[in-house]
C-alpha positions in Angstrom: 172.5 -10.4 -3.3 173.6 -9.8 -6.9 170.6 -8.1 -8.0 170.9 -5.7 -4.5 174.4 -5.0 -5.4 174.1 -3.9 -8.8 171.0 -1.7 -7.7 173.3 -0.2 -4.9 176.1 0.5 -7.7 173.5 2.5 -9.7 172.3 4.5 -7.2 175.8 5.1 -5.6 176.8 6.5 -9.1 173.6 7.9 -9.5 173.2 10.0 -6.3 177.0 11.4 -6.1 177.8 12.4 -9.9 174.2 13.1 -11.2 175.1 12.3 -14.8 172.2 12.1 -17.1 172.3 8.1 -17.0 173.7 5.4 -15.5 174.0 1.7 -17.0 175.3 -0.9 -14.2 175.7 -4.8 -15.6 177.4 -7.3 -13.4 178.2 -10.9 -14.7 178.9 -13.1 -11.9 179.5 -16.9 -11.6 177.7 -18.1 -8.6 179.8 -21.1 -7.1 176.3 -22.4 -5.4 174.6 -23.1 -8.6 178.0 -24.6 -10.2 178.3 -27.0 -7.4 174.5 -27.3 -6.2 171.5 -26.3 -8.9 172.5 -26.6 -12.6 176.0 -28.0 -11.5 177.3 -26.9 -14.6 180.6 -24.7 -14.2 181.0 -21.7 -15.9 177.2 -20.7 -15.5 176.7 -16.9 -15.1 173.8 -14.9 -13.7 173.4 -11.4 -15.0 171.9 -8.5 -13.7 171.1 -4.9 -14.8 170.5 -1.6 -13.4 169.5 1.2 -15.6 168.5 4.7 -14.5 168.3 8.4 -16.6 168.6 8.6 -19.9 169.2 4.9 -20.0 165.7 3.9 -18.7 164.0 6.6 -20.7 165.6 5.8 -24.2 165.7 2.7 -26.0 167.4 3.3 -28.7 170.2 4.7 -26.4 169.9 1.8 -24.0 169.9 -0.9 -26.9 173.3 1.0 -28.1 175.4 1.1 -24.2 174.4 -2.9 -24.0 175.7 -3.4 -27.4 179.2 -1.9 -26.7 179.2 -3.8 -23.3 178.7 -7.1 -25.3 181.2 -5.9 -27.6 179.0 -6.1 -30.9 
């Protein structure tokens, strides 16, 4: 569902302002793997959506996830 959201973000953004790229990250904590799989709390799943100029240039790409991440 995670993965699906963050592609539906993209696009959204994407489609209806047509910028020339579009970076979409979404950290979530998933209470069924806290309380079921790794039952470790605090565990995050992270997914990524990247279209444009985003997709096309590294260097560019490596630079938006690097502010995101605050380094």
């Amino acid at each position: 569902m995670q993965e699906r959201l963050t592609t539906q973000i993209a696009d959204a953004i994407d489609d209806r302002l047509t910028p020339r790229g579009v970076l979409v990250v979404i950290e979530a904590e998933h209470l069924c793997m806290s309380m079921r799989g790794v039952r470790k709390p605090g565990t995050v799943t992270v997914t990524s959506a990247v279209r444009g100029l985003f997709r096309d240039d590294a260097r560019t790409r490596a630079e938006a996830m690097a502010f995101i991440h605050g380094r």
